[in-house]
Phi, psi and omega in degrees: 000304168313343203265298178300324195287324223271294185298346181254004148235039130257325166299322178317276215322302182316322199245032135281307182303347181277315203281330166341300190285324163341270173345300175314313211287334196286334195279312178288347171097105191285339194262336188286334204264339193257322169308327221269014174304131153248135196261182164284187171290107197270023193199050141344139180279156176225171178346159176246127187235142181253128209229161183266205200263348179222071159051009162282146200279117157304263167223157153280135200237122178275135177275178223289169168105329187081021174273134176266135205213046231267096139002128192196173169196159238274334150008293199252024165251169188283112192291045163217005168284312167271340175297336181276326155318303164303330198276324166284344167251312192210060200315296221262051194253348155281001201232333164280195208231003187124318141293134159251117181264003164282359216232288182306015169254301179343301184280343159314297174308319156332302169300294186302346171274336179232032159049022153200145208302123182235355162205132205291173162250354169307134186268205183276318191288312194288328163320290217296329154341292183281353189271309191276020152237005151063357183261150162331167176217341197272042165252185180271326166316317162306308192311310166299323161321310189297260182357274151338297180314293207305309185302318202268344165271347165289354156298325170224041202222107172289176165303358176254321176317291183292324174309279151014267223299338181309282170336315191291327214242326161003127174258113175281340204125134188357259158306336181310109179243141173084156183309309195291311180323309161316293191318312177282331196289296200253018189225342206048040178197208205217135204292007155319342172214088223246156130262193205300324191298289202314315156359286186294308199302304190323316195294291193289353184293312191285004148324308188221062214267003159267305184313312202264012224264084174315344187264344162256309208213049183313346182270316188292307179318317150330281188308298169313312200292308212268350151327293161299324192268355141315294176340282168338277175309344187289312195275021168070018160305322211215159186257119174330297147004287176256001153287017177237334147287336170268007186251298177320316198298173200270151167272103179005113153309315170195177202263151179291136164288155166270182187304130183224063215245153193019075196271358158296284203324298200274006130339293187313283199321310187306322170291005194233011165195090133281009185268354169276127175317318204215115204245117174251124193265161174265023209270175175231105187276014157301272157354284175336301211271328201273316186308308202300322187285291199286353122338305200306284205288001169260001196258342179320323202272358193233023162129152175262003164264356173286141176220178205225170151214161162191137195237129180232122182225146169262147200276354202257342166238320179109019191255146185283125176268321174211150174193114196251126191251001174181123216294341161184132178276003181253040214213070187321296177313332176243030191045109161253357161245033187249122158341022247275344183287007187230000189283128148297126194228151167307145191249347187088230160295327243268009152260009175311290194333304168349274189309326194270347170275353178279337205266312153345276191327300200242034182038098161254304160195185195215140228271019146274351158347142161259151190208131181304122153253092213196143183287139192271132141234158177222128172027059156123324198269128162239107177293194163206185169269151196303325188277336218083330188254158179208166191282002190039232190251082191257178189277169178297321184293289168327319181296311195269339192270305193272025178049022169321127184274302173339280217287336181247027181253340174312306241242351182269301175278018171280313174280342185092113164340286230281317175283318177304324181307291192296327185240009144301331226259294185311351173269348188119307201271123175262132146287083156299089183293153137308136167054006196068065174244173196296159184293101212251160150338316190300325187312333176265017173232014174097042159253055189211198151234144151230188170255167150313247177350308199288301172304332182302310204285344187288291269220357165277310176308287186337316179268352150285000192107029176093349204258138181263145184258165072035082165277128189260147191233347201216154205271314164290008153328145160221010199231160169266162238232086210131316204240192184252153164354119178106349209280153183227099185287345189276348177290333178213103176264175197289325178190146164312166182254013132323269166332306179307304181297352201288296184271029344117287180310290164347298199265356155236078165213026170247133196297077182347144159351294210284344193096004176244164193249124196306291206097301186265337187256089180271146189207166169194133170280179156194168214204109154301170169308091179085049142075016189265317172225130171262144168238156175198097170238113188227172167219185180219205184299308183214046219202151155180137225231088263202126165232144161198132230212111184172212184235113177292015202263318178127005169316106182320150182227104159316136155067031183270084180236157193310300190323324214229349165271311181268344171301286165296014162273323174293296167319326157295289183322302176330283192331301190271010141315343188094205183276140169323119163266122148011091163321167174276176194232157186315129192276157182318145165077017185291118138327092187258140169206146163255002151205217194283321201294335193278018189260193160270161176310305188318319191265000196295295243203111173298128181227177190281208194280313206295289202299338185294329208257337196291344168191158201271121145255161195261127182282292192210167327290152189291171195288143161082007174310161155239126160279118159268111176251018170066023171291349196267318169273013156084034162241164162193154154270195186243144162283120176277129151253156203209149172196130181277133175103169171061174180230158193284169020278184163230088157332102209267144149222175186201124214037103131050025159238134169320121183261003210149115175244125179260093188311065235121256206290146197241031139248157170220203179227135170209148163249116202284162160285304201241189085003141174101215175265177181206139163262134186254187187207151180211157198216103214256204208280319186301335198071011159296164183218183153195179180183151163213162181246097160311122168282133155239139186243000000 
């Protein structure tokens, strides 16, 4: 009795002394005494959140202090979440001025008949006071502060503005701060769709948010929430109905990890804007998460220090759908926080496609061409084949399916190192030589360093037909992603679109793990030098899909070959894309054959470099052809001309008047006037000459 008699005359004294200093305040000049508050920052730093392309929580960054603070606006909380918030806190909060002086008599009175608090009298604005200044309230000084405050932020503040910072700043249980933090911690989802129970917990937890901590004390958190939702039903808030389903439901146990999904990738990003609150990737964090588990569960079966990466884009704008930069990022034995889409790694094979569309490009061959697989030597360099064995004499097409290093190191010094290098670049992909030296032959069996990310965008280009794209990570990009700022990848493409489609073709007819042939999925493996990186990359119409598999330290993994680690992680990754789309079909002027014999002489048969260089043939078009250039329906394209053999510059004519000099390039372009026949003509730097005659329709 004495203990009550105690409390009810310090609540007296307090809410005399409150309305006193009113009285004061009002007397010394009230509007003077309320401008001159100084408040705290009413605009806390909050999480930094990396959101997917259609705006779901990547990951998240706790702000200093280690507080989860998330960003939100009432916009995106669930509206039955705040009608209960108003109805429990602050009834009148469109309608005071910051003070409620009904609510705070309420509440006075309340004390004093039962000596201890039984409704608070704080409004929402006098909460968000005391949550951004962080000082006590329960002196008569705090109190006026919090009073004071609230007046003077309704002043600069609208009512959404303070709801907003309210949302923000809310305390759920130890780092948690704001609704949506709560929300991911103790519901696993994002408060936009709340039910009435979570609703009622949400209201009643920042009450006591240590006390009320489901995870410590789930009876007492119970006991608040169903309180409020009586409360609730009484006053026709709630339904009997749903008041019994929200009385039923179970209370949280324990708190939720957050979201963590491409956790290389939004590192970076966070680190390359740090000023943003809210950052949107181009990722599908569906996609993501279906990627992230089929890494986890394949690297289980290839060693415990093996890991994975895999970048997955569409080829038709370049923006990145999932990017797993490692098979688990907490996973010390397998550096799991080393990037592998950024690591420079030996690429294997995986530039053969390259090498074999340049020679395409300047008719060289063709991919029924015939070609030697024989023990080599080229100036010094003796490659072998990945097995030791060899093939004696197969087609170009065969040579590239079964990767044979002979026929594509021929076919390499044929185009030159210094160019497959120069059409990486247009494609995206930086090339690390050793020691910086000039580009040697070895460079087409994985004597070079790229990334992951540098093959996506080569094999991205590829599948346009040659044309290379912009890979985007971010919704605002506007730079590719390898070059600098500015660069206009449609200005230099990567391979004629002939050539692109050849091998293209090719590659989707090499025979998938299982032994079936994809059809729709053109891929190519690779296998570094001493078992250090398996590769696997392919695309389809509208996908392209970059795996790699190996020890990020570069250690060897015995018997670790592309076919059989990373090739069926690429197949599986289609798979959960949905079905395939359709390669494109052959662009005007494809040279079809069904074997060496159906070529021109020039093409039958890959001959060696010397013979190759010694005097200029016109690769295309061969003699005696008829072309549909849509000159007969009153459309036309431009005619690739191509030439083999000789040295630039090269001089195009046509019936002998000059069309065109390639200082270099050993294609060029012309657009004929009519229909018919036409003789072409080419002239290399030697004063060598060739021709052939041609139908054009």
């Amino acid at each position: 009795m004495k203990r009550e008699r105690s409390a009810r005359r310090r609540a007296a004294i307090l809410v005399a002394g409150l309305f006193a200093a009113l009285a004061l305040g009002a007397v010394l000049g009230f509007d003077v005494w309320v401008d001159r508050a100084e408040l705290p920052d009413t605009r806390p730093p909050t999480s930094t959140a990396i959101l997917d392309r259609n705006g779901q929580l990547l990951r998240a960054f706790t702000v200093e202090g280690g507080l989860w603070r998330l960003p939100l606006t009432p916009e995106q909380v669930d509206p039955d979440y705040l009608r209960l918030l108003l109805f429990a806190e602050d009834r009148r909060f469109h309608t005071h001025t910051g003070v409620d002086p009904r609510a705070l008599l309420r509440a006075a009175w309340q004390w004093l008949r039962h000596g201890h608090i039984v409704s608070g009298g704080s409004t929402l604005s006098m909460q968000v006071v005391r949550l951004l200044d962080g000082r006590t309230t329960r002196t008569l000084s705090g109190k006026l502060r919090q009073i004071r405050g609230a007046l003077a932020l309704e002043r600069r503040l609208d009512k959404d503005a303070i709801l907003t910072t309210y949302l923000n700043l809310a305390p759920f249980g130890g780092n948690l701060e704001g609704v949506r933090a709560g929300a991911l911690a103790w519901f696993g989802k994002e408060p936009r769709r709340l039910t009435t129970a979570q609703a009622a917990l949400f209201v009643a937890l920042p009450q006591a948010p240590m006390a009320r901590r489901p995870d410590r004390d789930p009876q007492r958190a119970q006991r608040a929430r169903d309180r409020l939702l009586e409360r609730a039903h009484a006053a026709g808030l709630i339904d009997a109905l749903a008041l019994r389903a929200a009385l039923a439901e179970p209370i949280p146990s324990a708190r939720r990890a957050f979201p963590m999904l491409a956790a290389h990738l939004t590192e970076r990003q966070r680190g390359a804007h740090p000023s943003l609150a809210t950052l949107r990737l181009t990722i599908d964090a569906d996609l993501q998460r279906r990627l992230e588990q089929l890494i986890s569960e394949r690297v289980q079966t290839l060693g415990d220090r093996v890991t994975a990466a895999i970048l997955v884009a569409r080829h038709g704008d370049g923006q990145i759908l999932a990017s797993v930069g490692s098979a688990d990022l907490f996973d010390q034995r397998r550096q799991g926080y080393v990037d592998m889409t950024q690591a420079p790694r030996s690429p294997g094979s995986t530039l053969k496609p390259l090498i074999y569309g340049l020679a395409f490009e300047d008719g060289i061959a063709h991919p029924q061409s015939l070609i030697e697989d024989r023990p080599s030597g080229f100036s010094g360099y003796v490659p072998t084949n990945f097995d030791r064995q060899y093939q004696g004499t197969v087609t170009v097409r065969h040579a590239l399916q079964l990767s044979l290093n002979i026929p594509a190191v021929t076919l390499l010094e044929a185009v030159g190192p210094a160019r497959l290098v120069a059409r990486m670049r247009r494609a995206g992909a930086s090339a690390i030589l050793p020691d910086l030296s000039p580009p040697g032959l070895a460079i087409g069996l994985g004597g070079v360093g790229v990334t992951l990310t540098d093959l996506v965008s080569l094999y991205a280009a590829l599948a346009r037909g040659g044309s290379p794209v912009a890979l985007r990570e971010t919704l605002a990009d506007t730079h590719w992603l390898g070059a600098p700022v500015g660069t206009d990848p449609s200005a230099a493409p990567m391979l004629e679109a002939r050539a692109a489609w050849s091998v293209s073709a090719i590659l989707a007819d090499v025979p998938t793990p299982a032994h079936a042939r994809t059809g729709s999925i053109a891929f190519k493996t690779g296998t570094s030098y001493g078992y250090r990186d398996a590769w696997a990359i392919g695309f389809d119409g509208r996908h392209v899909v970059g795996v790699w598999v190996g020890r990020a330290d570069g250690a060897p993994v015995p018997g670790l070959i592309g076919i059989d680690a990373a090739a069926p992680i690429l197949i599986d990754a289609f798979a959960r894309l949905g079905s395939p789309t359709p390669l494109p079909p052959a662009p005007p002027g494809i040279l079809i054959a069904r074997n060496a014999s159906d070529l021109p002489p020039p093409l039958q048969r890959v001959g060696t470099v010397g013979s190759i260089q010694s005097v200029p043939q016109i690769a295309y078009p061969p003699q005696g052809v008829r072309i549909d250039l849509g000159l007969s329906a009153g459309r036309a394209v431009d005619l690739v001309l191509k030439v083999r053999g000789g040295s630039p510059p090269f001089t195009w004519l046509a019936n002998g008047a000059p069309i065109g000099t390639e200082p270099f390039a050993r294609t060029a372009r012309w657009r004929p006037d009519g229909a018919g026949f036409v003789t072409l003509s080419v002239i290399d730097g030697g004063g060598r000459a060739a021709r052939t005659t041609v139908v054009l329709e």
